[in-house]
C-alpha positions in Angstrom: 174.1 -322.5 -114.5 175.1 -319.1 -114.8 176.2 -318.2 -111.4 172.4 -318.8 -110.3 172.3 -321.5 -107.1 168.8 -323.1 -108.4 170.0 -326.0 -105.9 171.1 -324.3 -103.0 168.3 -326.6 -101.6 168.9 -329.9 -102.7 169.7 -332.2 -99.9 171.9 -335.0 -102.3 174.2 -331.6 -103.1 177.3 -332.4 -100.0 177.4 -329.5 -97.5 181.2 -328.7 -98.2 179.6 -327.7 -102.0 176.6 -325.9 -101.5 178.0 -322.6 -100.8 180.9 -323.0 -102.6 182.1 -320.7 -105.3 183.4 -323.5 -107.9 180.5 -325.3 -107.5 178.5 -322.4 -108.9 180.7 -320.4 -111.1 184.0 -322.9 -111.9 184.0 -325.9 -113.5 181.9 -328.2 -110.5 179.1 -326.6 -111.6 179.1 -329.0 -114.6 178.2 -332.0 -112.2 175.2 -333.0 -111.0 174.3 -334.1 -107.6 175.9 -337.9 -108.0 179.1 -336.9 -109.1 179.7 -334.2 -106.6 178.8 -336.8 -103.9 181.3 -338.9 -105.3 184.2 -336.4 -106.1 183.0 -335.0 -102.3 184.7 -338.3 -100.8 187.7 -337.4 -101.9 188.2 -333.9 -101.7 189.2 -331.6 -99.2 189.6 -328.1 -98.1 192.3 -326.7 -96.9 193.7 -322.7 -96.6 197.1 -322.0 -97.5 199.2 -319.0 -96.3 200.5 -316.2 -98.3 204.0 -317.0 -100.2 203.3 -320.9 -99.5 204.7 -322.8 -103.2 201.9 -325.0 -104.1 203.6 -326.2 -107.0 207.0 -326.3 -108.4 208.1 -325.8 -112.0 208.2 -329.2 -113.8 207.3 -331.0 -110.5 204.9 -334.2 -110.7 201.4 -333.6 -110.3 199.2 -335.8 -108.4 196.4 -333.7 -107.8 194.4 -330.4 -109.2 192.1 -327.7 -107.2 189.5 -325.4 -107.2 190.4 -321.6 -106.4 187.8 -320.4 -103.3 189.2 -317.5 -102.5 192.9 -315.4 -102.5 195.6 -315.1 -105.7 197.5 -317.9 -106.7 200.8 -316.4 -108.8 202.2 -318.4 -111.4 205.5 -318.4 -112.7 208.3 -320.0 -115.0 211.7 -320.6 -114.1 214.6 -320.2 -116.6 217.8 -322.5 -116.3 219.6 -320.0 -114.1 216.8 -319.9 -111.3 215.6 -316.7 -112.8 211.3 -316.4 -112.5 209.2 -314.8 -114.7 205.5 -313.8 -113.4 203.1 -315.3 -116.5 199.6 -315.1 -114.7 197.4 -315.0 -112.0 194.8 -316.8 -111.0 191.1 -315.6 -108.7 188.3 -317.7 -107.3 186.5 -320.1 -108.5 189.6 -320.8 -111.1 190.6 -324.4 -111.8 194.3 -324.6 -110.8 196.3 -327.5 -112.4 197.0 -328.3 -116.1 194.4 -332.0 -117.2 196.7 -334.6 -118.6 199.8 -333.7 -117.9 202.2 -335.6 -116.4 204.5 -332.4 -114.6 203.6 -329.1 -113.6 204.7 -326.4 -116.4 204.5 -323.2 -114.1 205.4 -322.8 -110.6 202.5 -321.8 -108.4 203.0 -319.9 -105.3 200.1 -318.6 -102.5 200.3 -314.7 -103.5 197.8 -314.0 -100.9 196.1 -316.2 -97.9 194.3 -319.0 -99.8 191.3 -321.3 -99.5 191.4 -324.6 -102.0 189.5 -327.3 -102.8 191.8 -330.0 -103.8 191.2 -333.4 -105.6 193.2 -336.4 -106.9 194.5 -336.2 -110.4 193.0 -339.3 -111.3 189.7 -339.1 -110.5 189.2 -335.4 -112.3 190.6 -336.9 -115.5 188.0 -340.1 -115.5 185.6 -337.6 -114.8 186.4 -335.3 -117.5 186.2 -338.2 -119.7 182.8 -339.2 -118.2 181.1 -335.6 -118.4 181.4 -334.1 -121.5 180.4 -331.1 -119.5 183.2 -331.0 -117.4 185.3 -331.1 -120.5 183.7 -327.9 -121.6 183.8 -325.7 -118.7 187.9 -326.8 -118.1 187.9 -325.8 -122.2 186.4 -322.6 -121.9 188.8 -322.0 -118.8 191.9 -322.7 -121.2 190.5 -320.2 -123.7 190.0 -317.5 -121.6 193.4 -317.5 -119.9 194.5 -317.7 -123.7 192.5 -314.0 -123.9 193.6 -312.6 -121.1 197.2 -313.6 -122.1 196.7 -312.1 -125.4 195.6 -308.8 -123.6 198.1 -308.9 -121.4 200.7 -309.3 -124.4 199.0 -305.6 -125.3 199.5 -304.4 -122.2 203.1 -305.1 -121.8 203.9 -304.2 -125.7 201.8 -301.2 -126.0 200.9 -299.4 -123.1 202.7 -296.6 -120.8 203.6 -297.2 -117.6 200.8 -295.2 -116.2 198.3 -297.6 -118.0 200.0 -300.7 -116.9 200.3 -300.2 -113.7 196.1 -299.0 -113.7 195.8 -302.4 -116.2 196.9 -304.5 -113.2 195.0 -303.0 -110.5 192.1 -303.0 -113.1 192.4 -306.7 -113.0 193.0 -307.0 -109.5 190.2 -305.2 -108.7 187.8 -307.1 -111.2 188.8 -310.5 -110.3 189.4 -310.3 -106.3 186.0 -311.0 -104.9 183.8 -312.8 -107.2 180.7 -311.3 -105.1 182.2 -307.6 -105.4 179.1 -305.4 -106.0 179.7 -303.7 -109.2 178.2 -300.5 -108.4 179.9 -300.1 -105.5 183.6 -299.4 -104.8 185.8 -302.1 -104.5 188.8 -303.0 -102.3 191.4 -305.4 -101.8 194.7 -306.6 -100.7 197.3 -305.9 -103.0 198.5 -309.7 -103.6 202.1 -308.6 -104.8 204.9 -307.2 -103.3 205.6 -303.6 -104.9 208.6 -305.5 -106.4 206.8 -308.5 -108.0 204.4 -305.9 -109.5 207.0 -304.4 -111.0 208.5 -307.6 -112.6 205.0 -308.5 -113.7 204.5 -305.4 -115.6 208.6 -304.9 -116.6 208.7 -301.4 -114.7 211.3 -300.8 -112.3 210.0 -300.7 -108.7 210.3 -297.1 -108.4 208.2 -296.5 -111.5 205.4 -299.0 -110.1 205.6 -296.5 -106.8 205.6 -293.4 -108.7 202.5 -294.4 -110.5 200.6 -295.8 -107.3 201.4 -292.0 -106.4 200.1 -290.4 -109.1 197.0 -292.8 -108.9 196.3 -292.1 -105.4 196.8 -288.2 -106.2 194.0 -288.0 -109.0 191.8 -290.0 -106.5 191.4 -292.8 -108.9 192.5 -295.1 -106.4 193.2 -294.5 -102.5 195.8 -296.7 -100.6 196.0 -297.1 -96.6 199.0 -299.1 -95.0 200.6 -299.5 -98.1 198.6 -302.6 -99.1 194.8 -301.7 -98.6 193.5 -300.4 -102.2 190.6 -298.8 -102.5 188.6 -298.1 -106.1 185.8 -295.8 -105.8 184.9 -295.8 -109.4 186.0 -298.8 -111.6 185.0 -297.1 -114.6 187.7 -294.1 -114.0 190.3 -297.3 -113.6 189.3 -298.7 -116.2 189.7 -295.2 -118.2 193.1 -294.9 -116.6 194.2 -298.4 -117.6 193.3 -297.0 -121.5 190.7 -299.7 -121.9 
């Protein structure tokens, strides 16, 4: 579909979908009208607050959801309790892992969330069912796989000056999928200075230094330490070494 809402009109689409993000961009939009009515009757929205788990590391799944809005953090545990940030997940992103038994990341609410939730079950008969559906979840998988791959780049190859512009870069791009691009862009940040700083493996005063020296080229401007503003996404992109 594109991201186009040619059936923002149609009466058989449920009301909790027509406006709905995933239903659009994310993997709903493979459905048609009859199968959104019948995932509709079993699905349900909820909003989650900020450092909520949503999942734990190896823990049974019994159901999957759809991203609306906010930053899901993802994480793996080692044997000593240690975490490791791996990813991060935007709206409309499909959060869960199709035919698997037990989580294999911990997920965590790193900002306020909205989700769309939905038995287990009934996703993977439908995934079977709609060919579709298989596709979009597919082309989900190998995009994470990208950004991974870039991320390995950023983390192997880049200074700390362009990581810490990489993940803002992302931040920024990913936030609010109906961001004007032209425009500036702001958000929350979704991590904690010190979680940045294990995500990138900086120490936290490097992370702040580089917010610093961000804020003071006016490629970025920062109010109550959390409130990010980008003016031009094309000098944070530069910054970032992309």
């Amino acid at each position: 579909m594109g991201g186009e809402r040619k059936d923002i009109h149609n009466s058989q689409i449920p009301q909790l979908c027509l406006s709905c993000e995933a239903r659009h961009k994310g993997v709903c939009g493979a459905l048609d009208a009859d199968q959104l009515i019948r995932l509709n009757r079993y699905s349900s929205q909820r909003s989650v607050a900020a450092g909520s788990e949503l999942l734990g590391d190896q823990e049974e799944v019994a159901s999957y959801a759809n991203v609306l809005s906010g930053v899901v953090k993802l994480a793996k545990t080692m044997a000593d309790g240690r975490q490791q940030i791996v990813g991060l997940q935007f709206a409309p992103d499909f959060l869960g892992r199709p035919f698997h038994a037990s989580s294999q990341v911990a997920a965590e609410a790193a900002s306020d969330l909205k989700l769309c939730t939905f038995p287990k079950t009934l996703i993977e008969t439908m995934i079977a069912e709609q060919p579709e559906l298989e596709h979009r979840l597919h082309k989900q998988a190998l995009k994470e796989l990208d950004e991974a791959r870039e991320w390995m780049l950023t983390l192997g190859r880049k200074t700390a000056a362009e990581k810490v512009a990489s993940f803002l870069h992302m931040i920024a791009r990913n936030v609010d999928p109906e961001r004007d691009a032209a425009g500036p862009t702001t958000f929350e940040l979704p991590l904690t200075r010190s979680d940045i700083a294990d995500f990138l493996g900086l120490t936290i005063e490097t992370v702040s230094r580089q917010l610093t020296r961000l804020r003071k080229a006016g490629v970025i401007e920062i109010e109550n330490n959390r409130h990010v503003i980008v003016p031009d996404m094309d000098r944070l992109e530069y910054a970032a070494g992309s």
